[in-house]
N, CA, C and O atoms as a GROMACS GRO file, in nm:
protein
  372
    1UNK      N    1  -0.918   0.105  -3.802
    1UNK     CA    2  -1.001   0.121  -3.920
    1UNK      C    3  -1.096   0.000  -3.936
    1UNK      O    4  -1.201   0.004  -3.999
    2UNK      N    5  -1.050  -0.096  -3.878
    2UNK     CA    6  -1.163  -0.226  -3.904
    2UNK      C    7  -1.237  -0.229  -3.821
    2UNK      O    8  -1.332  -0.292  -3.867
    3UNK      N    9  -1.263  -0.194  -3.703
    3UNK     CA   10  -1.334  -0.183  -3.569
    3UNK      C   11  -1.379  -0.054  -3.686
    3UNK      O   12  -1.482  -0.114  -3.715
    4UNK      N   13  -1.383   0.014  -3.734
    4UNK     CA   14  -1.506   0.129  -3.767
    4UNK      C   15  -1.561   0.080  -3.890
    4UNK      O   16  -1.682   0.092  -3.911
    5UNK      N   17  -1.500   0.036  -3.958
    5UNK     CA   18  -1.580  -0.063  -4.083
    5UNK      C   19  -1.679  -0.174  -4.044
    5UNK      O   20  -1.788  -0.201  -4.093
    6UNK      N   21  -1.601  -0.241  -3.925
    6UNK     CA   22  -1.710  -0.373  -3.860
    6UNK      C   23  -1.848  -0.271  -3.814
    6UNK      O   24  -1.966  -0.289  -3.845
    7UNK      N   25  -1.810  -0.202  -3.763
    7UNK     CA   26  -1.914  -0.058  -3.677
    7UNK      C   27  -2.052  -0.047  -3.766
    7UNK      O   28  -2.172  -0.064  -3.745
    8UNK      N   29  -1.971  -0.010  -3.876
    8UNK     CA   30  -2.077   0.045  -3.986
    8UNK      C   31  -2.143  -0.053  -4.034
    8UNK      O   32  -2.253  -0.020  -4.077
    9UNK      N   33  -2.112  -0.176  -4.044
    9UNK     CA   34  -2.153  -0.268  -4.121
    9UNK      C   35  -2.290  -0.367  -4.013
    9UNK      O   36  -2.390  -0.436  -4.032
   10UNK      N   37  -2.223  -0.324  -3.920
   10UNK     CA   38  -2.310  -0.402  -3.797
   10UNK      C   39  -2.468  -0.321  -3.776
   10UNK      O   40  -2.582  -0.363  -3.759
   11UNK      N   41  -2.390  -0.149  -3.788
   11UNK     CA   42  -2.534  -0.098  -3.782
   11UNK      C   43  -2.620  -0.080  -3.911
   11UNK      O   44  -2.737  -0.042  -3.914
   12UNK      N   45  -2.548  -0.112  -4.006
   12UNK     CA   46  -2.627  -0.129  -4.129
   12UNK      C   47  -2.730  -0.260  -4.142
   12UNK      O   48  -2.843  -0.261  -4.190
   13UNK      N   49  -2.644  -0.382  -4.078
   13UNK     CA   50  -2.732  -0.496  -4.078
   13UNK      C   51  -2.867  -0.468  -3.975
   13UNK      O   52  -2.988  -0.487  -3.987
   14UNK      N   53  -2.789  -0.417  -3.876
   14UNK     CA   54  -2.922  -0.389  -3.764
   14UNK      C   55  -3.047  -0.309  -3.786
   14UNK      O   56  -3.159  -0.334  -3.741
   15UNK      N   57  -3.012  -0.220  -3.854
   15UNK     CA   58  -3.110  -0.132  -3.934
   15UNK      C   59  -3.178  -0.225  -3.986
   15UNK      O   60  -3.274  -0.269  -3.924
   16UNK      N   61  -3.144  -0.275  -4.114
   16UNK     CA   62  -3.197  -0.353  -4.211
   16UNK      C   63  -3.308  -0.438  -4.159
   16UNK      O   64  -3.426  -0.442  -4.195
   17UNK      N   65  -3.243  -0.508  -4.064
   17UNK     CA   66  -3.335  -0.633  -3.981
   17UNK      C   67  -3.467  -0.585  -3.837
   17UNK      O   68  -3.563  -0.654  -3.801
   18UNK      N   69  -3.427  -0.460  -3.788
   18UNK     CA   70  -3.540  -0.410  -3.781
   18UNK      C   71  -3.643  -0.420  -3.803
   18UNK      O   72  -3.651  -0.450  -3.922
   19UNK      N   73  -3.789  -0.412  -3.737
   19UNK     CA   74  -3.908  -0.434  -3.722
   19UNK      C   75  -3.957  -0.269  -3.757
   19UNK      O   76  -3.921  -0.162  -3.709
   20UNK      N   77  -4.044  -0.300  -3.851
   20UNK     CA   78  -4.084  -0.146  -3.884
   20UNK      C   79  -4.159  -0.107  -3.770
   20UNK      O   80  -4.185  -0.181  -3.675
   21UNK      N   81  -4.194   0.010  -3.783
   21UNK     CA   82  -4.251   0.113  -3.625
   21UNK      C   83  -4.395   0.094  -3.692
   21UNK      O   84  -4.418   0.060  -3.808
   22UNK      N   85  -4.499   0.127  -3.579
   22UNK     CA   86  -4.604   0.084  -3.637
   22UNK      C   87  -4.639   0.263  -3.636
   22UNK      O   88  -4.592   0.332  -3.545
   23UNK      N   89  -4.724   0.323  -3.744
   23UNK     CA   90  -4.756   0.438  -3.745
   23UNK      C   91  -4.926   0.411  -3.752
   23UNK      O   92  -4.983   0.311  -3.796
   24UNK      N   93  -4.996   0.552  -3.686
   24UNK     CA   94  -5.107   0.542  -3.676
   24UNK      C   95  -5.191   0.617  -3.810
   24UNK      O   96  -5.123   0.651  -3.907
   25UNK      N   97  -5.320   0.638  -3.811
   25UNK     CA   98  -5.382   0.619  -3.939
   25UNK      C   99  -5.528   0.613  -3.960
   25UNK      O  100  -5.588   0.522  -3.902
   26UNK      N  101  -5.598   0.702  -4.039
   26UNK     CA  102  -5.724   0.681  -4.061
   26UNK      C  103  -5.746   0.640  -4.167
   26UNK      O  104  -5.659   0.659  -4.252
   27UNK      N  105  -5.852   0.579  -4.200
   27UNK     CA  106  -5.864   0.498  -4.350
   27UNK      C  107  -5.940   0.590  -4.422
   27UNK      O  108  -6.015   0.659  -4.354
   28UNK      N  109  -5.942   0.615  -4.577
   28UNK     CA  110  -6.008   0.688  -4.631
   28UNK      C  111  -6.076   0.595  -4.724
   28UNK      O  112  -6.193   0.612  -4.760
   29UNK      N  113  -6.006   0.500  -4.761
   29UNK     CA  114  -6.088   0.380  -4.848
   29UNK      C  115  -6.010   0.256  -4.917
   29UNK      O  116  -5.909   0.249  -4.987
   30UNK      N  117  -6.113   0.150  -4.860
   30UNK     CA  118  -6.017   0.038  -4.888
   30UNK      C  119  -6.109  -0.042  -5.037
   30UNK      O  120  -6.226  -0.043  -5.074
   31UNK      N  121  -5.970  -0.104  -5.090
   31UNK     CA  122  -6.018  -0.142  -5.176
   31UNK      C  123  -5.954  -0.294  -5.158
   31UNK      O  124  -5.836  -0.312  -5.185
   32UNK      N  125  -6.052  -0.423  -5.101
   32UNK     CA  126  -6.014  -0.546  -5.049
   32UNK      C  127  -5.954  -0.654  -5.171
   32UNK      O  128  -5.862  -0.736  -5.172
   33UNK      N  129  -6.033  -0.618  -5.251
   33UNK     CA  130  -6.012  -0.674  -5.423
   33UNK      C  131  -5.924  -0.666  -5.473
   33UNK      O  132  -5.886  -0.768  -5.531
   34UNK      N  133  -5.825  -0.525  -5.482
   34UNK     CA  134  -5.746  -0.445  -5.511
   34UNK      C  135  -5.619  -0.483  -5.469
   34UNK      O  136  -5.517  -0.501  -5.536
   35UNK      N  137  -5.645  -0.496  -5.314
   35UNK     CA  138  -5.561  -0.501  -5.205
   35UNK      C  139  -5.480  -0.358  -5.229
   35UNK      O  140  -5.365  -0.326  -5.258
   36UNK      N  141  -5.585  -0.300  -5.204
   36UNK     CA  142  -5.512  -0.130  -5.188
   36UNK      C  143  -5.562  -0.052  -5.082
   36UNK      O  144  -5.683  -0.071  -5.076
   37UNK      N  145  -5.529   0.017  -5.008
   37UNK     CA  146  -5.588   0.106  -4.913
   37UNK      C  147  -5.528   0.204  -4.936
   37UNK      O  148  -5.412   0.221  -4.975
   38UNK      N  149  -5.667   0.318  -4.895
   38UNK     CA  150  -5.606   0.467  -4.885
   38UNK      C  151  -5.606   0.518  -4.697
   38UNK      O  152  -5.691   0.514  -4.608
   39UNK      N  153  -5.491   0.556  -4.704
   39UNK     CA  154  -5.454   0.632  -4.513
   39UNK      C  155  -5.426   0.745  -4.503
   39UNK      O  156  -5.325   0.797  -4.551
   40UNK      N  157  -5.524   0.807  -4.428
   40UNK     CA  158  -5.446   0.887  -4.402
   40UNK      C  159  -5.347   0.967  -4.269
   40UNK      O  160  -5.380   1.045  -4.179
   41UNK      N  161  -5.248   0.920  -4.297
   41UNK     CA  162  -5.106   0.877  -4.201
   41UNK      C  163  -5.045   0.972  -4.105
   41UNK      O  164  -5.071   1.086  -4.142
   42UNK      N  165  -4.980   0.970  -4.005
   42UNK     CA  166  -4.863   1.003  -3.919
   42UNK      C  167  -4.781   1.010  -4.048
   42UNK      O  168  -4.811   0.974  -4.162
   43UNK      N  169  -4.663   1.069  -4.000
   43UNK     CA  170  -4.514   1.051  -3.977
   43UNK      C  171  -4.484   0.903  -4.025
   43UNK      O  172  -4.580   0.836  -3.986
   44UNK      N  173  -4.429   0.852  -4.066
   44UNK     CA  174  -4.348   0.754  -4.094
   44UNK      C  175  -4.195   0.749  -4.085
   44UNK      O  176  -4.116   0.782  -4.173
   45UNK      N  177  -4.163   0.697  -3.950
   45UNK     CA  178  -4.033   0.726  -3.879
   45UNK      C  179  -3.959   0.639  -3.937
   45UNK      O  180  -3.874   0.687  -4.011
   46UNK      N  181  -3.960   0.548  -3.930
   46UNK     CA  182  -3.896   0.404  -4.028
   46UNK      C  183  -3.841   0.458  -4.191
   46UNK      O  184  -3.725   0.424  -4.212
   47UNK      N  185  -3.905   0.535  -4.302
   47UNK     CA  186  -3.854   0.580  -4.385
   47UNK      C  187  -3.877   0.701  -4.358
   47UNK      O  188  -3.874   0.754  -4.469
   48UNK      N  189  -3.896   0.774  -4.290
   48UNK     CA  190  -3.836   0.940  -4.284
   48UNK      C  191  -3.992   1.003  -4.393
   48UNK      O  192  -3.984   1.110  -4.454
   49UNK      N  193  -4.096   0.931  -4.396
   49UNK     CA  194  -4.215   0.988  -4.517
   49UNK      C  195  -4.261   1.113  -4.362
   49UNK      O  196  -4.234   1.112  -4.242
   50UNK      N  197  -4.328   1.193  -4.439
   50UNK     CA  198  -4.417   1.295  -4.346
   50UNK      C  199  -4.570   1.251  -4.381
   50UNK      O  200  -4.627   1.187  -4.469
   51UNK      N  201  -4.603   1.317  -4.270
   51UNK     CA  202  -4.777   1.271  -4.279
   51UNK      C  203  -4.853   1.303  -4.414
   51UNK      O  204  -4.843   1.419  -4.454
   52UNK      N  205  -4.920   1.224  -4.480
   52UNK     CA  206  -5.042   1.280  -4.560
   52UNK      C  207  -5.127   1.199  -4.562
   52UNK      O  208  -5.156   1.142  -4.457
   53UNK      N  209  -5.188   1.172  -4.672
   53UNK     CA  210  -5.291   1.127  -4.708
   53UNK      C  211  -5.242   1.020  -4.876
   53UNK      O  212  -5.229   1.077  -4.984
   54UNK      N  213  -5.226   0.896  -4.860
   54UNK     CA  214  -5.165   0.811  -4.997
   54UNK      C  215  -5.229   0.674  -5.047
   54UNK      O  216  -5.277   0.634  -4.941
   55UNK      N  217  -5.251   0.604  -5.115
   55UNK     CA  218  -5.264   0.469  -5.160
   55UNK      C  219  -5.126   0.449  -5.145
   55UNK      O  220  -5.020   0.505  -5.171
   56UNK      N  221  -5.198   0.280  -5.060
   56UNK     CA  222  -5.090   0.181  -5.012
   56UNK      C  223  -5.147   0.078  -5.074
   56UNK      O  224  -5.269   0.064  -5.084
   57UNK      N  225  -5.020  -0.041  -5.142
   57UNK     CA  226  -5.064  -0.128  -5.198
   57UNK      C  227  -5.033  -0.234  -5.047
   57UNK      O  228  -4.943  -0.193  -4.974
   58UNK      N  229  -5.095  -0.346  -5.011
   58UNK     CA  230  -5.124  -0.404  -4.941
   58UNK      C  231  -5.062  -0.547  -4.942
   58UNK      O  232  -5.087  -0.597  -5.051
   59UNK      N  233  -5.004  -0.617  -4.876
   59UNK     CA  234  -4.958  -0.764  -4.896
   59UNK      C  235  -5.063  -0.866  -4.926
   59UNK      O  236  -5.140  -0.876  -4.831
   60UNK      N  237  -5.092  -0.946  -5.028
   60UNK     CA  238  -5.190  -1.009  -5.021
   60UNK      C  239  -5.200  -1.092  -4.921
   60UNK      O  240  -5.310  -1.141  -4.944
   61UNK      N  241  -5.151  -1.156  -4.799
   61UNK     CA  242  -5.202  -1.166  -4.677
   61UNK      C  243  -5.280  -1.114  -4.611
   61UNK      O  244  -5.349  -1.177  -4.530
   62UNK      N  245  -5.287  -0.993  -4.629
   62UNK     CA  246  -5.329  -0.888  -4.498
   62UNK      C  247  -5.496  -0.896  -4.552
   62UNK      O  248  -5.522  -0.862  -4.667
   63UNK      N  249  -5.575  -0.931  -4.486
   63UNK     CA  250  -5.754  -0.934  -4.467
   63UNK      C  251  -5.760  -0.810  -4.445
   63UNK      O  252  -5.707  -0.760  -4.346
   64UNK      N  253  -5.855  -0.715  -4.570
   64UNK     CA  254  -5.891  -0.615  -4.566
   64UNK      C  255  -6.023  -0.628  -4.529
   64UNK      O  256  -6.087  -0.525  -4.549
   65UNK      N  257  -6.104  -0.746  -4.468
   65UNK     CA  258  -6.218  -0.717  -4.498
   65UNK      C  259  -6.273  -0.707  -4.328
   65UNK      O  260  -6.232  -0.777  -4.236
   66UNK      N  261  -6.352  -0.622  -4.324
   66UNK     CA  262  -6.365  -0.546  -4.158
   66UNK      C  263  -6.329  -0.410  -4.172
   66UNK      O  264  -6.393  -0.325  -4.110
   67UNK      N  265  -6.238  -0.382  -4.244
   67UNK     CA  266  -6.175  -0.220  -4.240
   67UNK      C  267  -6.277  -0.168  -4.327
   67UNK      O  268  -6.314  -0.233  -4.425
   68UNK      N  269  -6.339  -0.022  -4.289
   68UNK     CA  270  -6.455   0.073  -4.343
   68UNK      C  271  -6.341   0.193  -4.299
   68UNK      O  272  -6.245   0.188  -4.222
   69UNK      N  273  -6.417   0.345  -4.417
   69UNK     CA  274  -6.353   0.434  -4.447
   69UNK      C  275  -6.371   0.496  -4.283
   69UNK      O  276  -6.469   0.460  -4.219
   70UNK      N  277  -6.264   0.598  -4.217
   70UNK     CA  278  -6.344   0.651  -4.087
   70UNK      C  279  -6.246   0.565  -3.980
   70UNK      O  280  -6.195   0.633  -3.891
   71UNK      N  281  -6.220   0.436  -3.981
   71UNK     CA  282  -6.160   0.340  -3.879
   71UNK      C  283  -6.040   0.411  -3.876
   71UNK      O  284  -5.971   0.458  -3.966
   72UNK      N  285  -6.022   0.408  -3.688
   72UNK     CA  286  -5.862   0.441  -3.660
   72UNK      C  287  -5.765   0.350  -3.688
   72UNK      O  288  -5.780   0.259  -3.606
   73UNK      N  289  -5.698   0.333  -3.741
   73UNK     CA  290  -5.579   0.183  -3.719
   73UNK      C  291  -5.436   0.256  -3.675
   73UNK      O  292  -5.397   0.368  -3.642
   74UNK      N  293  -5.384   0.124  -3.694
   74UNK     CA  294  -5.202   0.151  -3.670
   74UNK      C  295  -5.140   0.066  -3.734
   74UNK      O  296  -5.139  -0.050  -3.694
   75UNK      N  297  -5.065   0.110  -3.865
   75UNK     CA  298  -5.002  -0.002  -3.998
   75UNK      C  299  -4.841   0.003  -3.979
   75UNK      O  300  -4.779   0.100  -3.937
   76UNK      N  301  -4.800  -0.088  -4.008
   76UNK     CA  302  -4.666  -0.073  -4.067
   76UNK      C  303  -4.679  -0.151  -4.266
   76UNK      O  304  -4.745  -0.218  -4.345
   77UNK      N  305  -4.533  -0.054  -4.242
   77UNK     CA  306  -4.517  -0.094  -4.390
   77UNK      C  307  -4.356  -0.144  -4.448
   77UNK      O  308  -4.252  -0.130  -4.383
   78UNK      N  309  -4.364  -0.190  -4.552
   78UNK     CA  310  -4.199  -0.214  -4.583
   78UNK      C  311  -4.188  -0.182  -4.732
   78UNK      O  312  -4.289  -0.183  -4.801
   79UNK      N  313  -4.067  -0.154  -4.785
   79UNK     CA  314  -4.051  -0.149  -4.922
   79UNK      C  315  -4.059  -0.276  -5.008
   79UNK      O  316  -4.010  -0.376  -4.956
   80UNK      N  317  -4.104  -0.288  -5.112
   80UNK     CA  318  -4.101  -0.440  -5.161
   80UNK      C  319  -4.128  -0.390  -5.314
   80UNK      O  320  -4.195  -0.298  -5.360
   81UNK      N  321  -4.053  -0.481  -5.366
   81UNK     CA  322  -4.016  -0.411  -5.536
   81UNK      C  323  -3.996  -0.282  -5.538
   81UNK      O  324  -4.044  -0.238  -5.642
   82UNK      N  325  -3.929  -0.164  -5.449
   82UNK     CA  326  -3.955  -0.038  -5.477
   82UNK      C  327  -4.048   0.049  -5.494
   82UNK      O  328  -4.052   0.151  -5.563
   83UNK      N  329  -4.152  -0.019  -5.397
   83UNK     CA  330  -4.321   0.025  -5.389
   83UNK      C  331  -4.337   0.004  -5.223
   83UNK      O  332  -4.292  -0.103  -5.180
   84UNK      N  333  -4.390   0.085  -5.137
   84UNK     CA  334  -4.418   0.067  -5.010
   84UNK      C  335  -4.548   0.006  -5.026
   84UNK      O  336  -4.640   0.028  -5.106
   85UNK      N  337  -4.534  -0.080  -4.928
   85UNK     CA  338  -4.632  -0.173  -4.893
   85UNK      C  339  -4.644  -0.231  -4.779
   85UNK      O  340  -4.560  -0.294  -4.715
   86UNK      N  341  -4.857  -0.184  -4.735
   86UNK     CA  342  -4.845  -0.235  -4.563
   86UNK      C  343  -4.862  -0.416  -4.554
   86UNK      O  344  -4.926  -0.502  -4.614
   87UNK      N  345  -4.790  -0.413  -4.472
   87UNK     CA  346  -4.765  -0.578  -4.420
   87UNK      C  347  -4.844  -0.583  -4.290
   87UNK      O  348  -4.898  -0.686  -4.251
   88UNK      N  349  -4.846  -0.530  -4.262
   88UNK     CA  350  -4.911  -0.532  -4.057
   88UNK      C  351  -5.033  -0.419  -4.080
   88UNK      O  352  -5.001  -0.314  -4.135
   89UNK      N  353  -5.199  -0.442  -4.030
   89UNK     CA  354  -5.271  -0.323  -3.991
   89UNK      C  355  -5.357  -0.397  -3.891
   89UNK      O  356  -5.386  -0.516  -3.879
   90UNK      N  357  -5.390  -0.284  -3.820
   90UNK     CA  358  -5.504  -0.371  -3.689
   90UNK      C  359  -5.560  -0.230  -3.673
   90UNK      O  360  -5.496  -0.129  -3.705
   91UNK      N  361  -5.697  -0.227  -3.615
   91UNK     CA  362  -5.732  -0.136  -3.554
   91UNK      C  363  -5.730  -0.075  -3.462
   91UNK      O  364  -5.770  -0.144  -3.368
   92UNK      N  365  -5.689   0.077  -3.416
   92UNK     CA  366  -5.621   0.131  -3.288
   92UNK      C  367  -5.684   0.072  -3.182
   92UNK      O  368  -5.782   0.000  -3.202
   93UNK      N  369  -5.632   0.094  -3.055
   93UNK     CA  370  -5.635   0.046  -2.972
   93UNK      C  371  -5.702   0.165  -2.864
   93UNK      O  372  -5.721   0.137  -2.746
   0.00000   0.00000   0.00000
């Protein structure tokens, strides 16, 4: 029973510490000021979201300025206060 408790607990940490997946993405409109962007997204495998179209609030790190509506990118994102938010965007490749 402790070898399956250690089990669970190990893949819970591993999960956790995980590097989000980067999903791909067209921009519909950024707002640099704001630090908000609108995408519209893949799949989001990392939380299980399905594709649409959403406002993302943005890390104030992340330089929105270069991104125009139309650009392909590829973002990741993480939860933070119970609000998803992209941390990582670059333009596709």
């Amino acid at each position: 029973m402790k070898k399956f408790v250690f089990g669970i607990l190990f893949l819970i940490t591993s999960l956790s510490w995980a590097a989000p997946d980067w999903t791909k993405a067209q921009i519909v409109k950024v707002e640099p000021e704001r630090h908000r962007i609108v995408l519209k997204h893949e799949r989001i495998q990392s939380i299980d979201m399905d594709a649409m179209t959403m406002l993302f609030d943005t890390a104030p790190k992340l330089n929105l300025k270069g991104y125009k509506a139309g650009d392909q990118v590829r973002f990741q994102v993480k939860i933070s206060d119970g609000a998803l938010e992209v941390v990582a965007l670059e333009k596709a490749p």
